[in-house]
DRENTILUM-452673 format. One record per residue: residue number from 0; y negated, x, z of N, C-alpha, C in turn. Coordinates in pm, 1 decimal. Last residue first. Layout:
BEGIN
<r NUM <Y X Z> <Y X Z> <Y X Z>>,
...
//
This chain:
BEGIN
<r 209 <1114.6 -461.9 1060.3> <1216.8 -456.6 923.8> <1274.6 -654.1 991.0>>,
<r 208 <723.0 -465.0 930.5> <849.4 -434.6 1068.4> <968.0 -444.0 973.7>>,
<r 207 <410.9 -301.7 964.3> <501.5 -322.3 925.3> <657.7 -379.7 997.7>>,
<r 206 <74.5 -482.3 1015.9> <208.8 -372.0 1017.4> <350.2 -379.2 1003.6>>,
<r 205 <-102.0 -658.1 956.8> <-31.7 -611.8 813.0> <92.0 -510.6 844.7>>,
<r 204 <-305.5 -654.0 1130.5> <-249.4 -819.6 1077.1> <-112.4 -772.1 979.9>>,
<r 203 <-413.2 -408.6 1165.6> <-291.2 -486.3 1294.4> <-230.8 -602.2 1284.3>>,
<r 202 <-503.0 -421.0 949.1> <-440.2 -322.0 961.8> <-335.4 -387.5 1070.7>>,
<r 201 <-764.1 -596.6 1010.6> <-686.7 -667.6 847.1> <-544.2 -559.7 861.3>>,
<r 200 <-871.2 -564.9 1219.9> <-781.9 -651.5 1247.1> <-697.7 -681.2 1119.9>>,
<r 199 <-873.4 -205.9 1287.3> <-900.8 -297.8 1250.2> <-794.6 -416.6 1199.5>>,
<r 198 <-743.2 -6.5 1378.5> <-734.9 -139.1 1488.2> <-832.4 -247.7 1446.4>>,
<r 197 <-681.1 216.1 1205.5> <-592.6 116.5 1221.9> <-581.1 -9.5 1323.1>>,
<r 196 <-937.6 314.8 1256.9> <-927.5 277.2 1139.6> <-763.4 158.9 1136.5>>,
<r 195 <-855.3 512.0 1497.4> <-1023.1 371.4 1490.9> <-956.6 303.0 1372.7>>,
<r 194 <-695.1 705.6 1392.0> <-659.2 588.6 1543.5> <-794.3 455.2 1538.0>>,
<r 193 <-775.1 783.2 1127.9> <-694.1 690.0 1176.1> <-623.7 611.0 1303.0>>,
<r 192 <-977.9 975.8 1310.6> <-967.0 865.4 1150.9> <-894.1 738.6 1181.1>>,
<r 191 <-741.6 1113.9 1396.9> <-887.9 1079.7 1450.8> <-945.2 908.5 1398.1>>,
<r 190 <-623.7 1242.3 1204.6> <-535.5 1133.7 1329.1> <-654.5 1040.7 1378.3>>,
<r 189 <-789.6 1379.6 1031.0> <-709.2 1235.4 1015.2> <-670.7 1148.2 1081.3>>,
<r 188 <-854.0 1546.7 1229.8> <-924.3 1470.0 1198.1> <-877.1 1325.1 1117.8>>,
<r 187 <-551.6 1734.8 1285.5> <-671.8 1657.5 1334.0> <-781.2 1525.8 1317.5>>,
<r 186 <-302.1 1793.9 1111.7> <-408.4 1682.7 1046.8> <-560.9 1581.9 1189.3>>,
<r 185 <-102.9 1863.7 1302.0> <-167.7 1947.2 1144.9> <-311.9 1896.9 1143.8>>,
<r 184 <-48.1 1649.6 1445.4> <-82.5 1801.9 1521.3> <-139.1 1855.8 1377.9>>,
<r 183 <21.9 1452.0 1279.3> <-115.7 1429.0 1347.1> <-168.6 1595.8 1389.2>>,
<r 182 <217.9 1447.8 1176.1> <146.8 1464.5 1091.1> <45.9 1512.6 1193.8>>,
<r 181 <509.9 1423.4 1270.1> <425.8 1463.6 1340.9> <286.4 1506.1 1263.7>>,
<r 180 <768.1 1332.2 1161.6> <703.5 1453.9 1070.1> <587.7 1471.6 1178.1>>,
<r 179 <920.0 1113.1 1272.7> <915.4 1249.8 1311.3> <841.2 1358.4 1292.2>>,
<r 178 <860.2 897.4 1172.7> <820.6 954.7 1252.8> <822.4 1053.0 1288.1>>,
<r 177 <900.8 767.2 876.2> <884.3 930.3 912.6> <831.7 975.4 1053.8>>,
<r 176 <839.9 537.4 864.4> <969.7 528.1 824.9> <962.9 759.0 837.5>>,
<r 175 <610.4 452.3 1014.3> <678.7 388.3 1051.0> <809.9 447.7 990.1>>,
<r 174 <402.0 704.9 993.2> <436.3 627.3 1112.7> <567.0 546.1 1128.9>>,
<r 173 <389.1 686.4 698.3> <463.9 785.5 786.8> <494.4 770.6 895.6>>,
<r 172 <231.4 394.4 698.3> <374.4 402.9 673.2> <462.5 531.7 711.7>>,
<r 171 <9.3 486.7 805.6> <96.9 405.5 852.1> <206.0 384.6 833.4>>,
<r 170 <-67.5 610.4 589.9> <-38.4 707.0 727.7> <26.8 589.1 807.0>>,
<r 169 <-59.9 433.9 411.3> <-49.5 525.0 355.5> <33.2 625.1 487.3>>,
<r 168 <-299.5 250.0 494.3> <-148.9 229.2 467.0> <-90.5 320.5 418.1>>,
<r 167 <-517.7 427.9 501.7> <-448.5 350.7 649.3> <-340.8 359.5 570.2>>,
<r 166 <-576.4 450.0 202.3> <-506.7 584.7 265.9> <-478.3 503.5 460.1>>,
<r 165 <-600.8 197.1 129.0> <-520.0 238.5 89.0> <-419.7 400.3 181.8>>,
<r 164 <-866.5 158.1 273.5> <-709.3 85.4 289.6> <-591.0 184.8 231.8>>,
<r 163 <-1009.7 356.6 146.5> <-971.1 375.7 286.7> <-829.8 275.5 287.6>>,
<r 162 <-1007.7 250.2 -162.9> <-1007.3 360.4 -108.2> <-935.5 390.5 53.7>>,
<r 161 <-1144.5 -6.1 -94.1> <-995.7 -30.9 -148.8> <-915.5 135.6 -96.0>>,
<r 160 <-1344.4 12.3 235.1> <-1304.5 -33.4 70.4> <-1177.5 47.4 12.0>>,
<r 159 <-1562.0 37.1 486.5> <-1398.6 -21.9 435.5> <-1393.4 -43.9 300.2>>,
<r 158 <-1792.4 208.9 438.6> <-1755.5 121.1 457.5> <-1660.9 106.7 406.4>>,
<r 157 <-1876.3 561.6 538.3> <-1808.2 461.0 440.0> <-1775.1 343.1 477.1>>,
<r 156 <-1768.5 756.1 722.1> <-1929.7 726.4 687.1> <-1918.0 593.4 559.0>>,
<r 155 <-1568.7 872.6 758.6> <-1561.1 795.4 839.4> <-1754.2 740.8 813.0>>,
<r 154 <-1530.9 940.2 494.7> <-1465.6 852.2 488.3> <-1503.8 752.2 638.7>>,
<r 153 <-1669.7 1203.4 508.5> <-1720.8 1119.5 381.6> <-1658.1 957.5 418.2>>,
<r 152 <-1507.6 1310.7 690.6> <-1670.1 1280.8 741.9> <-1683.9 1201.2 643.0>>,
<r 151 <-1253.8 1301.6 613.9> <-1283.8 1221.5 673.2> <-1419.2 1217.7 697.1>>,
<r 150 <-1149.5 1511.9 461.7> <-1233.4 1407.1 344.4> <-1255.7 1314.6 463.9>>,
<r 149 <-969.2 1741.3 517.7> <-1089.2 1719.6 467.5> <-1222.2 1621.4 412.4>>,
<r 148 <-743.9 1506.3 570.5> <-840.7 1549.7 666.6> <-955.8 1631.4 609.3>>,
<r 147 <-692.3 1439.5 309.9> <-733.1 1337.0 379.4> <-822.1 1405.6 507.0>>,
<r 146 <-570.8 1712.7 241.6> <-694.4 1606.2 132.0> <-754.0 1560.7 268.9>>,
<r 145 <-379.5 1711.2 413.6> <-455.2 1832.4 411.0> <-601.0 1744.9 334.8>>,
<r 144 <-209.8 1485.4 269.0> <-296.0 1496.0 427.5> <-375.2 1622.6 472.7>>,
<r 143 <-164.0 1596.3 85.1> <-235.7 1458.2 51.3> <-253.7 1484.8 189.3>>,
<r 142 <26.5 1793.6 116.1> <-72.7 1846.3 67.1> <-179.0 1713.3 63.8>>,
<r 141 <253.5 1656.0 244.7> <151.7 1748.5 347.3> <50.9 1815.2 292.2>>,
<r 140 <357.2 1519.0 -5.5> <244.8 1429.8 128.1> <225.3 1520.2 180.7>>,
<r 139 <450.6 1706.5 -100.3> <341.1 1670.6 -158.2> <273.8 1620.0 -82.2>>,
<r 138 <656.3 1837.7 34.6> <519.0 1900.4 73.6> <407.4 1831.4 -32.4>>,
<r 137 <820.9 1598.1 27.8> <780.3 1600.2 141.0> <622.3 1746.8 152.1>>,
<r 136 <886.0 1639.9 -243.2> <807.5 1522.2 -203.0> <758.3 1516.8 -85.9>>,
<r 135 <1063.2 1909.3 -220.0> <943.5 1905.9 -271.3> <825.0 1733.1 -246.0>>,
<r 134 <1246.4 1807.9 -33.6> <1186.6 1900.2 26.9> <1057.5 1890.7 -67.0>>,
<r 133 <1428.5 1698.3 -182.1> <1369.6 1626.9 -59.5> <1227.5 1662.3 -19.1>>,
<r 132 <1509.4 1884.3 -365.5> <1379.9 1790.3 -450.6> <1334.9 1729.0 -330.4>>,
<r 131 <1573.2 2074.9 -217.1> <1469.5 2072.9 -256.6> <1370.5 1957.7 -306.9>>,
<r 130 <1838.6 1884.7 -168.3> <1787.9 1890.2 -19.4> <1585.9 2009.8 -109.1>>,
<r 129 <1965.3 1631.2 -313.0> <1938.4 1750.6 -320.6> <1814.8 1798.5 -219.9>>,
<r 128 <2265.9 1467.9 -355.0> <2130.2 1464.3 -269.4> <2091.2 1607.4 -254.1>>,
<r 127 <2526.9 1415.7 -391.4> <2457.3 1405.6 -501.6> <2286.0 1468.0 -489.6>>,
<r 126 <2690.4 1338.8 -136.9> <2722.0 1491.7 -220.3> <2615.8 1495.8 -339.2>>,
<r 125 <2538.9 1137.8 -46.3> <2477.8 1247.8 11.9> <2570.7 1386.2 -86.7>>,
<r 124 <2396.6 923.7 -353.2> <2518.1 935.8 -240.5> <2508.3 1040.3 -206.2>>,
<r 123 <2033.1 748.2 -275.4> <2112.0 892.0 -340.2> <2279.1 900.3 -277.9>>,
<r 122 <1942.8 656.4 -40.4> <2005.1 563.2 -137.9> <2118.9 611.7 -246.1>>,
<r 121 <1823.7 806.7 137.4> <1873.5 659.0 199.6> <2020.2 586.0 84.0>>,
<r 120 <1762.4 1048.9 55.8> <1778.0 1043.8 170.1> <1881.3 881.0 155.2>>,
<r 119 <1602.3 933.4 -166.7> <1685.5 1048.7 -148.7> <1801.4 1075.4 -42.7>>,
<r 118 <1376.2 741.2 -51.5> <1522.7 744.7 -145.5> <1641.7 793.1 -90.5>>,
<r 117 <1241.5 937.9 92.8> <1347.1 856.5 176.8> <1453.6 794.8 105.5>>,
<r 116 <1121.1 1033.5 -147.6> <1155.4 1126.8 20.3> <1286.4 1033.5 17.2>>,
<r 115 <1030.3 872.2 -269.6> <1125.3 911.4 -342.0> <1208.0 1003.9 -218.6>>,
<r 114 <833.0 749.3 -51.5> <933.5 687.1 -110.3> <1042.7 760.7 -167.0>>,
<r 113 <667.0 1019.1 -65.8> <748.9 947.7 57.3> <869.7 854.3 63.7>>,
<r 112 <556.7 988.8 -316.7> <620.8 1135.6 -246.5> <712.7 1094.2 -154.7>>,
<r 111 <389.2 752.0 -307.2> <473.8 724.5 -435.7> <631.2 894.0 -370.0>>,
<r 110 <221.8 728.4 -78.1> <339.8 680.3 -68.9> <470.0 677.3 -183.9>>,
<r 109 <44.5 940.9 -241.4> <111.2 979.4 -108.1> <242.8 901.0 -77.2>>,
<r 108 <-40.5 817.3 -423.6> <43.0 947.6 -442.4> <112.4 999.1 -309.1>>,
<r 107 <-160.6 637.6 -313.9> <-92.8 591.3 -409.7> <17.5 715.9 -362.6>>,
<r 106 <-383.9 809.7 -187.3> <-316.1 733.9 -76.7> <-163.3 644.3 -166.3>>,
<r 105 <-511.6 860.4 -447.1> <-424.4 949.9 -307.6> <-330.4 907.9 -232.8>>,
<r 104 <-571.7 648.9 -547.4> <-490.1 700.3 -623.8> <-385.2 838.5 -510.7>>,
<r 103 <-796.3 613.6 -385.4> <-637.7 493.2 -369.4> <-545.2 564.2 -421.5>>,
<r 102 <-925.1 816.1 -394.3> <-905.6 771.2 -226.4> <-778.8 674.8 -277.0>>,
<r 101 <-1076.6 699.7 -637.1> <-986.9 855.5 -664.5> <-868.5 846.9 -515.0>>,
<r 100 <-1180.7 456.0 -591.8> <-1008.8 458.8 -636.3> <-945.2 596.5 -657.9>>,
<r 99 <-1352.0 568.9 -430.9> <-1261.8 465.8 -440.5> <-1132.0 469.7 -459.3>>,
<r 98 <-1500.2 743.9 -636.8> <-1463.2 795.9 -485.7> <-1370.6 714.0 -421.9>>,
<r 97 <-1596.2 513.5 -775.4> <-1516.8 608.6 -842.4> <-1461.3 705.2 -738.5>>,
<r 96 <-1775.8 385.3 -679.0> <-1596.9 291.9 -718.2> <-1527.5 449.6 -726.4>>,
<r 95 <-1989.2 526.2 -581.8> <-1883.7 509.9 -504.9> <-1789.0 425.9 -534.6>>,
<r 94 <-2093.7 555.9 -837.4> <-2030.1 710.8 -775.0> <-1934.8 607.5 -655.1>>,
<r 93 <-2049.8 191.7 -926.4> <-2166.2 310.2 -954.3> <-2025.8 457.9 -879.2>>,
<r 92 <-1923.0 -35.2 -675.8> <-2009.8 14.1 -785.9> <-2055.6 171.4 -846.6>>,
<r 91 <-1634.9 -69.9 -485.4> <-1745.0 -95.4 -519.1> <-1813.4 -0.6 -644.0>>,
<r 90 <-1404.3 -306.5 -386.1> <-1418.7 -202.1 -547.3> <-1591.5 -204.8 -543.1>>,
<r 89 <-1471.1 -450.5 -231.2> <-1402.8 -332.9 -211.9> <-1365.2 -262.3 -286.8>>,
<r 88 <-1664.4 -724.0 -275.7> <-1705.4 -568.5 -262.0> <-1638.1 -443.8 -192.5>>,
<r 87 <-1558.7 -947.5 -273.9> <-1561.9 -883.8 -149.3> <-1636.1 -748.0 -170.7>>,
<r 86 <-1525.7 -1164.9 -437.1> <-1630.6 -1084.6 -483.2> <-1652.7 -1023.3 -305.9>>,
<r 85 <-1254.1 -1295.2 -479.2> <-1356.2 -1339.9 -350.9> <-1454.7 -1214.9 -386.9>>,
<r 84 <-1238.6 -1220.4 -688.8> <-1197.2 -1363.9 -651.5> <-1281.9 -1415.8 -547.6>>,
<r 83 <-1192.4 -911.4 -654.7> <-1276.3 -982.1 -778.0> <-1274.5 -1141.2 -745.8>>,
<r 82 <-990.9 -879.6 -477.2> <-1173.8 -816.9 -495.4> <-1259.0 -935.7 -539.7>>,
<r 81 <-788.0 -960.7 -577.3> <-840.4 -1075.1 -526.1> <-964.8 -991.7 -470.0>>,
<r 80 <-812.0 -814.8 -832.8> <-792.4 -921.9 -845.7> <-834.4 -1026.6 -739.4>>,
<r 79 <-742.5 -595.9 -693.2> <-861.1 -563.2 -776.8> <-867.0 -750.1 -795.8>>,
<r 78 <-471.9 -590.0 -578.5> <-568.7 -593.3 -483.5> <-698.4 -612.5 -570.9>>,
<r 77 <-359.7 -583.0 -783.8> <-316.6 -722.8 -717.9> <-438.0 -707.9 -651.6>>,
<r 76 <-362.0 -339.0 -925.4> <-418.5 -458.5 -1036.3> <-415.2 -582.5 -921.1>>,
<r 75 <-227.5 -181.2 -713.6> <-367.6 -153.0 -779.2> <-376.7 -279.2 -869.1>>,
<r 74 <22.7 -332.6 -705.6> <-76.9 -315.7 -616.8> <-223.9 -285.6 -657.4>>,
<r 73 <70.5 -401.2 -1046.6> <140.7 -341.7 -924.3> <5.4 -335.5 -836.2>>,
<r 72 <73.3 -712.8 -1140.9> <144.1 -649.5 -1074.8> <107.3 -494.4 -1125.1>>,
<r 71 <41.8 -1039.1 -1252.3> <-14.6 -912.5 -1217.8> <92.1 -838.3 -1153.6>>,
<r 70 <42.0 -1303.8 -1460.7> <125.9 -1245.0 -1388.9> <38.0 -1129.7 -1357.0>>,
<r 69 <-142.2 -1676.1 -1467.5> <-114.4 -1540.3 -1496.9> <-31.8 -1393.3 -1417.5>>,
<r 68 <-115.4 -1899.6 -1348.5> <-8.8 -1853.5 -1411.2> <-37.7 -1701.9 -1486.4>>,
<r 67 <-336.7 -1979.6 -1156.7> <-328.6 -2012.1 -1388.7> <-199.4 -1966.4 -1401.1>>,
<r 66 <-267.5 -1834.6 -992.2> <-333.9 -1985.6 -956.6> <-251.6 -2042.1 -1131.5>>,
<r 65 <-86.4 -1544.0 -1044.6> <-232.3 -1617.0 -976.9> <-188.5 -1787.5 -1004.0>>,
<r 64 <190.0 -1407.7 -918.4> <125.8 -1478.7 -1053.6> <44.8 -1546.8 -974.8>>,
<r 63 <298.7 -1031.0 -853.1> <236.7 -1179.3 -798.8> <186.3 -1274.7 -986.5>>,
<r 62 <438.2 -783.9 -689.5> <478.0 -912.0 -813.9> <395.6 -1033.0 -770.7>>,
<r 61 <474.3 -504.3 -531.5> <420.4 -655.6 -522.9> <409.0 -689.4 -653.1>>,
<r 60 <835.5 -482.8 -635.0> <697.5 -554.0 -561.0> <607.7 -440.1 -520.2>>,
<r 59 <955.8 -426.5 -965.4> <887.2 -386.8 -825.1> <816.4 -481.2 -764.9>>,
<r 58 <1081.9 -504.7 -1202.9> <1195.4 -554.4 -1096.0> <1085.7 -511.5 -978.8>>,
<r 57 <953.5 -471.8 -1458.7> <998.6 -365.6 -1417.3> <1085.3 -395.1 -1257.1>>,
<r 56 <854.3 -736.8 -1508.7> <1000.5 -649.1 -1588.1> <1030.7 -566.7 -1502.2>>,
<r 55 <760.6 -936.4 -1280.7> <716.4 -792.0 -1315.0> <883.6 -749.0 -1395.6>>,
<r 54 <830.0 -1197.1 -1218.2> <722.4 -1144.0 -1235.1> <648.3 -1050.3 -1292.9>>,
<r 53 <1095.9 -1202.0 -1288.6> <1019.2 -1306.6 -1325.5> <893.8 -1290.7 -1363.5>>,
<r 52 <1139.9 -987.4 -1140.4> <1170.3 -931.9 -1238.9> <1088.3 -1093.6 -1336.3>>,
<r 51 <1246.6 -1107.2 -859.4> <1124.2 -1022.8 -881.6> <1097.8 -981.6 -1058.4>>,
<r 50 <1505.2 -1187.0 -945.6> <1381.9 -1315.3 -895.3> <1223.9 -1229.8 -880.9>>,
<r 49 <1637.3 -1018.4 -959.3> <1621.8 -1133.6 -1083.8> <1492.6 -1149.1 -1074.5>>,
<r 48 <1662.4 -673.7 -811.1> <1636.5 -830.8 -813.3> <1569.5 -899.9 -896.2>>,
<r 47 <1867.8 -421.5 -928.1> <1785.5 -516.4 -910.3> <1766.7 -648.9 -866.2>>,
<r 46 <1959.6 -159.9 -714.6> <1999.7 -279.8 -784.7> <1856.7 -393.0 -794.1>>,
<r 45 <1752.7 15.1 -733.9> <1874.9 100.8 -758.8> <1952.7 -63.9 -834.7>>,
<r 44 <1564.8 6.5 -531.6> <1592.2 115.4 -646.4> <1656.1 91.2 -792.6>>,
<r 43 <1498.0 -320.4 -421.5> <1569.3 -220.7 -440.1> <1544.8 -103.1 -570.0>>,
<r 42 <1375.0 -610.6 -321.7> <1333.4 -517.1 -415.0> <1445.3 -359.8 -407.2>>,
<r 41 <1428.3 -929.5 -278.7> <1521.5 -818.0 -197.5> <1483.7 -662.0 -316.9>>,
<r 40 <1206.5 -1158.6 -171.4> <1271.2 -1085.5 -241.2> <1373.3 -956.5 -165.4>>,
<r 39 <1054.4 -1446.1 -107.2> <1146.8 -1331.6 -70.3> <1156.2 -1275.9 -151.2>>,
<r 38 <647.5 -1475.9 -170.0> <824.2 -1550.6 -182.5> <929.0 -1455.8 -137.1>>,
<r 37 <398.6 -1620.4 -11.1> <507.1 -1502.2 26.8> <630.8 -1568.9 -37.0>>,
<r 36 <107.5 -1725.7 -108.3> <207.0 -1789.1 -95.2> <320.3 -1662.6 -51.8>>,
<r 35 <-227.9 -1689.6 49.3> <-149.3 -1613.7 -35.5> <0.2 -1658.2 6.6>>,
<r 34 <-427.0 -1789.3 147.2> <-427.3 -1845.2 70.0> <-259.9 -1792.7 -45.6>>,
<r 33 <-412.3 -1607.6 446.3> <-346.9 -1829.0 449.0> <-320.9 -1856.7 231.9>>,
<r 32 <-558.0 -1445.4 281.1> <-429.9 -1430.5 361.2> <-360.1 -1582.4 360.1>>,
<r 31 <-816.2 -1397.4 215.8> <-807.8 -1491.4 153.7> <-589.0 -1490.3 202.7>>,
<r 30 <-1019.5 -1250.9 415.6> <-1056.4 -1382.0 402.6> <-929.6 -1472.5 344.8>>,
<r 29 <-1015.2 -970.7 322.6> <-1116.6 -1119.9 222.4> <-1135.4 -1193.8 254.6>>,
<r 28 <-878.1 -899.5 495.8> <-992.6 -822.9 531.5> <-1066.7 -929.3 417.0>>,
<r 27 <-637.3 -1009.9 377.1> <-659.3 -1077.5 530.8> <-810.5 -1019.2 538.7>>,
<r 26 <-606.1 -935.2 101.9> <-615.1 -1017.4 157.1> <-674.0 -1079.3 272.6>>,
<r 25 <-600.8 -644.4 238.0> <-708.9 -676.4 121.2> <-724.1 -814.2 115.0>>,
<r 24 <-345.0 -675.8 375.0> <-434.8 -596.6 451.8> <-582.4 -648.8 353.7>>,
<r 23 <-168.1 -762.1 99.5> <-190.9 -814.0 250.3> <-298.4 -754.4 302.0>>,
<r 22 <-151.9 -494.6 -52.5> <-205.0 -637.5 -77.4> <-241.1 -716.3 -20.2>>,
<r 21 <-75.7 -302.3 142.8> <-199.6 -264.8 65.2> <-271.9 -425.8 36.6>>,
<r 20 <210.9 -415.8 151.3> <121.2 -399.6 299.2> <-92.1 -395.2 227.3>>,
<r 19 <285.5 -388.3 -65.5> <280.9 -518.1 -12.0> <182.7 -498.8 62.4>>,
<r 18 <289.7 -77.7 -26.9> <208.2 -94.5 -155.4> <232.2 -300.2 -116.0>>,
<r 17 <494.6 -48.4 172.4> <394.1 -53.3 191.3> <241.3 -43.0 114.6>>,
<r 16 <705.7 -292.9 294.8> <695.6 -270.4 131.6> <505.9 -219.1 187.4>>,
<r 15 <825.9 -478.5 431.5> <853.1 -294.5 470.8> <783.5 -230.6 394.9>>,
<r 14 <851.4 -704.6 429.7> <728.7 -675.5 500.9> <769.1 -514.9 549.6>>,
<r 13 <782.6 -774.8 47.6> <873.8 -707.4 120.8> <799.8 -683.9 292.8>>,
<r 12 <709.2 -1009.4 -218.1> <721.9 -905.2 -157.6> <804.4 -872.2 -17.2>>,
<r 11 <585.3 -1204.9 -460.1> <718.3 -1169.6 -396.7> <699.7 -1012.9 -304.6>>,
<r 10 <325.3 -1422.1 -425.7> <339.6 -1265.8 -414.3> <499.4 -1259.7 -364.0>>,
<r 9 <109.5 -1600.7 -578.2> <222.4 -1655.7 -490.2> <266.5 -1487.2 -559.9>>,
<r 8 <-247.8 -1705.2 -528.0> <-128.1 -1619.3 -538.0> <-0.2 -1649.9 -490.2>>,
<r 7 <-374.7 -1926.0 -440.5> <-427.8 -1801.3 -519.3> <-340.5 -1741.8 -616.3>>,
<r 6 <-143.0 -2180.1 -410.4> <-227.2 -2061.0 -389.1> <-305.2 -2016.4 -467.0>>,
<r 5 <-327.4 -2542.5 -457.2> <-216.1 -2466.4 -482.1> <-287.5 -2291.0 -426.5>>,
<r 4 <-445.6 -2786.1 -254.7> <-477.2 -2679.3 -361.7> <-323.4 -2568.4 -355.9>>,
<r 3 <-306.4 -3061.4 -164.4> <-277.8 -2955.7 -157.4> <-308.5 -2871.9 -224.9>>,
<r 2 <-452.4 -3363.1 -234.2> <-349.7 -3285.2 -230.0> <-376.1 -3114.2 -221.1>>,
<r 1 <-519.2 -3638.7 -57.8> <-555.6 -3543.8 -107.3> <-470.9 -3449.2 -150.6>>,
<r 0 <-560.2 -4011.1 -125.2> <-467.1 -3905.2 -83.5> <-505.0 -3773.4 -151.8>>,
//
C-alpha cells in the first residue's frame, strides 16, 4: 500500500488575494499547482484570522509551511521557494535577477497602492475616509504604469520570470477590483503587453473571482 506524498506546500490563501494569485500563477507555470494544498482563510485588515496567524504572526496571506514544516511567507519568499524546488529559472542569474525582482518590487508596489486604495474605500468607516490619502495611492499606481509602459520592449523581449508575473498580476488585479480606472487608454503599450501576456495558461489558470 502506497501512500500519499504529502504537499510541497500547504498555502492559506484567498482566490481574491492577488499577492495568492502571484503564488499560484508560479506554481502552475512550474508545474508544481496539483502539488500545492489550499487551506481557507478569511484574511482581513482589520479583524484577524487565527488560523492564518499559525503561519505568519503577522495574520497575511499567502502563509504557507513547506513539506519539513518550515513556515514562509510573504509572496516574495513563497514564490522564490518553489523557483528554487523545481529549479524553474524564474529568479534568474547575474543583471537579469536583478531587473527581476526590481519588475516584482513594482508590480509589489503597485498592488501594495491599490490595496490601501480600496481599503479606504471598503473598510475605513466613510466619516473617517479621507478622500487625499485615496487619492494619493491611486497616483502611485498611475506612476507604476507610466514605469510599466516604458519598460515593455525590455519586457516583451524577456522570458517569463518572477518579474513579469508579478507585473500580469498586478494589471490584473486593476482589472478586477478597479475597473473603471481605464488604465489601458494612458498606458498603450502596457495594454499591448498585457493582452498576449495574460493568455498565458499559468495567468488564465489563476484569475481571480469572489
Amino acid at each position: 500500500m502506497t501512500t500519499a506524498a504529502a504537499p510541497i506546500l500547504r498555502l492559506y490563501h484567498a482566490t481574491t488575494s492577488p499577492y495568492v494569485r502571484k503564488v499560484m500563477a508560479v506554481a502552475t507555470q512550474l508545474g508544481l499547482a496539483s502539488q500545492v494544498e489550499l487551506l481557507a482563510s478569511a484574511a482581513h485588515p482589520i479583524n484577524r484570522d487565527s488560523r492564518i496567524a499559525t503561519f505568519n504572526p503577522i495574520g497575511k496571506i499567502p502563509a504557507a509551511q513547506t513539506r519539513d514544516g518550515q513556515l514562509l511567507f510573504d509572496s516574495r519568499v513563497i514564490c522564490e521557494y518553489l523557483d528554487d524546488y523545481a529549479q524553474g529559472g524564474l529568479f534568474p542569474v547575474g543583471a537579469a535577477r536583478w531587473e527581476a525582482l526590481a519588475r516584482q518590487a513594482l508590480g509589489d508596489g503597485l498592488l501594495d497602492a491599490a490595496l490601501l486604495a480600496r481599503y479606504e474605500r471598503l473598510v475605513r468607516p466613510k466619516e473617517l475616509q479621507s478622500d487625499a490619502w485615496y487619492q494619493a495611492q491611486l497616483g502611485k499606481v498611475q506612476a507604476v504604469l507610466a514605469s510599466i509602459d516604458q519598460q515593455v520592449p525590455a519586457l516583451a523581449s524577456t522570458p517569463s520570470d518572477i518579474g513579469s508575473i508579478t507585473l500580469g498580476c498586478a494589471l490584473g488585479y486593476l482589472d478586477f477590483r478597479f475597473p473603471d480606472m481605464d488604465w489601458r487608454s494612458h498606458c498603450p503599450e502596457a495594454a499591448r503587453w498585457f493582452k498576449d501576456f495574460d493568455t498565458q495558461p499559468a495567468m488564465i489558470a489563476t484569475r481571480p473571482y469572489e
